[in-house]
N, C-alpha and C positions, 0 to 999 in steps of 0.2 A: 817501219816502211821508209822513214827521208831517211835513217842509215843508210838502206839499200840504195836509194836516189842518189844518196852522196857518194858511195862508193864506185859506184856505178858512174856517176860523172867524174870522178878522180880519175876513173881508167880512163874512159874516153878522151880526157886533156890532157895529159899525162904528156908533159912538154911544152905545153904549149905554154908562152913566157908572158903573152898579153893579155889574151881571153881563156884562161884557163881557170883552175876549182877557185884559185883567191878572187879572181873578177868575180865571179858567179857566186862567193858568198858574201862579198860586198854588196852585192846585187842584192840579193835577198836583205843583208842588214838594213841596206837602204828602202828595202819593199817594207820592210818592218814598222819603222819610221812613217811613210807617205802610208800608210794604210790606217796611221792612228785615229780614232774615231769614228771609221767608216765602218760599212756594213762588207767585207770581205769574205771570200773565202781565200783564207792561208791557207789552208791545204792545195789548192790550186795556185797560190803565188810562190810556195815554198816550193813545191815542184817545178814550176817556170823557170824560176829561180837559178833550180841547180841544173837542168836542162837547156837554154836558151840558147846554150853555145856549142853544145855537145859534138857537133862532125866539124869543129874548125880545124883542129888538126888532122883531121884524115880527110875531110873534101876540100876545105879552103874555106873563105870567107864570102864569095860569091854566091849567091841563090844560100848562103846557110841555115837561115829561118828555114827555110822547106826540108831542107836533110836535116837539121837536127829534129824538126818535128817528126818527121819518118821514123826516126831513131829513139823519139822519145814515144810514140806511140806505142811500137813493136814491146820496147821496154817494159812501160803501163802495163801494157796488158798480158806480160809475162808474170811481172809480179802480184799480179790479182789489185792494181789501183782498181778506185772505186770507179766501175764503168763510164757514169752519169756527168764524172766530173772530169774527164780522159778530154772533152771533147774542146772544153774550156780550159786544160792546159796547153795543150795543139794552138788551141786562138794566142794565146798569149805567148807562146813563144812563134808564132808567125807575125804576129803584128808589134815586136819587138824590134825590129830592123831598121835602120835609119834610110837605110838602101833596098828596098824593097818590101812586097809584104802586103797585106791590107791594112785598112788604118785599126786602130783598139778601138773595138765594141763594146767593151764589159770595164768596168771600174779595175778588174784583177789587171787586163791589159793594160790601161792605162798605166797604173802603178809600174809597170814591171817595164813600159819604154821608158817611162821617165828615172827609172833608179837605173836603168842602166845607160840614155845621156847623162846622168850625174857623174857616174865613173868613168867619164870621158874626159871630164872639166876638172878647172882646177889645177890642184897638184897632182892630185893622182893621174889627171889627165896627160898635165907634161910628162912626168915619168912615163907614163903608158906610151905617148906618143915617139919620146926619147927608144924608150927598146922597142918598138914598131919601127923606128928608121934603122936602127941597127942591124934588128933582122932581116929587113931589107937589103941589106946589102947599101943605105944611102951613104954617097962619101961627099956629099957636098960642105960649103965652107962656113963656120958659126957664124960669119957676118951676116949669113942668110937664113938664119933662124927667127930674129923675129918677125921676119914677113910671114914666115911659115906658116908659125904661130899664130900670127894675126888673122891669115889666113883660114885656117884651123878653126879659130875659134867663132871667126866670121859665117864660116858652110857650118857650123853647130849651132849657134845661135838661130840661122834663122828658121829653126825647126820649133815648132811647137810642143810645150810641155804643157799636160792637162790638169795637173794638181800643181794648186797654191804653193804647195811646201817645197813642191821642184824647184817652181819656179824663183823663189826665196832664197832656197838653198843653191839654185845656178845664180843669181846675183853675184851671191858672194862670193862662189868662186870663178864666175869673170873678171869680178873688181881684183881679185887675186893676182889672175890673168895680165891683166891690162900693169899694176904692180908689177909684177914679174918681168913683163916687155920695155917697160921703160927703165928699169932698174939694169937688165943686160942689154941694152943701148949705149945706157949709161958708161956700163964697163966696157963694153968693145971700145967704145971713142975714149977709153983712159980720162972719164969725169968724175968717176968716184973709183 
């Protein structure tokens, strides 16, 4: 059945350079991890999982928690997923969204916002953020990168992560972060 899930989200992001199938199984690796010693169902995170993003590239990223659970619904229930549990993958990829959504009700929700701010932070963050401006079309100038940045990770941060291990693991990759900014300061003003 998560072949079909996988497959099935490969089609649907098929292009897509920043929220596509490698975010989405980061996501899940990451759901793997924060779900250690809890009382879980993987089956409904594994499906969140590879679901969460699924109409970015045909709708946009605006209202996308809602069309991709549309999307992931219709799906569910083509493939004979287990009725019971349809309804608790819907929640968690609706309350997945930093920009919309209701808040995660369920432990599976929780998990599944905080592994995917994790793939925002960090390095994979900046890369992600890097070709998110390029596909944009931004042609502004490096000297304004690290306000960006700082920027960036300022509206991230003051979001709340529900499990300890996010939390832990965005530390470290803020300290990263904050590393990285003074490091290409450094270089633009030719100090190192």
């Amino acid at each position: 059945m998560f072949k079909k899930i996988e497959d099935f989200a490969k089609e649907k992001m098929k292009g897509e350079k920043v929220t596509g199938i490698d975010h989405a199984i980061r996501v899940w690796r990451g759901c793997q991890i924060l779900a250690q010693g809890k009382d879980i169902d993987m089956d409904v995170l594994h499906s969140a999982s590879l679901l969460h993003d699924i109409s970015c590239p045909i709708k946009g990223r605006e209202n996308h928690h809602e069309d991709s659970a549309r999307m992931a619904e219709v799906f569910l229930r083509e493939i004979k997923f287990p009725e019971e549990k349809i309804s608790s993958v819907l929640h968690c990829i609706m309350a997945h969204s930093r920009y919309g959504g209701p808040e995660p009700q369920t432990p599976e929700a929780e998990i599944l916002y905080d592994s995917d701010v994790l793939d925002f932070i960090g390095a994979i963050g900046l890369v992600r953020g890097v070709t998110r401006g390029f596909e944009w079309g931004y042609t502004g100038d490096v000297f304004e990168a690290p306000d960006i940045i700082t920027r960036m990770k300022n509206m991230v941060i003051k979001r709340p992560l529900y499990t300890e291990k996010a939390r832990e693991i965005a530390q470290s990759r803020y300290n990263f972060i904050d590393i990285f900014i003074a490091r290409l300061r450094d270089e633009l003003n030719f100090e190192k």
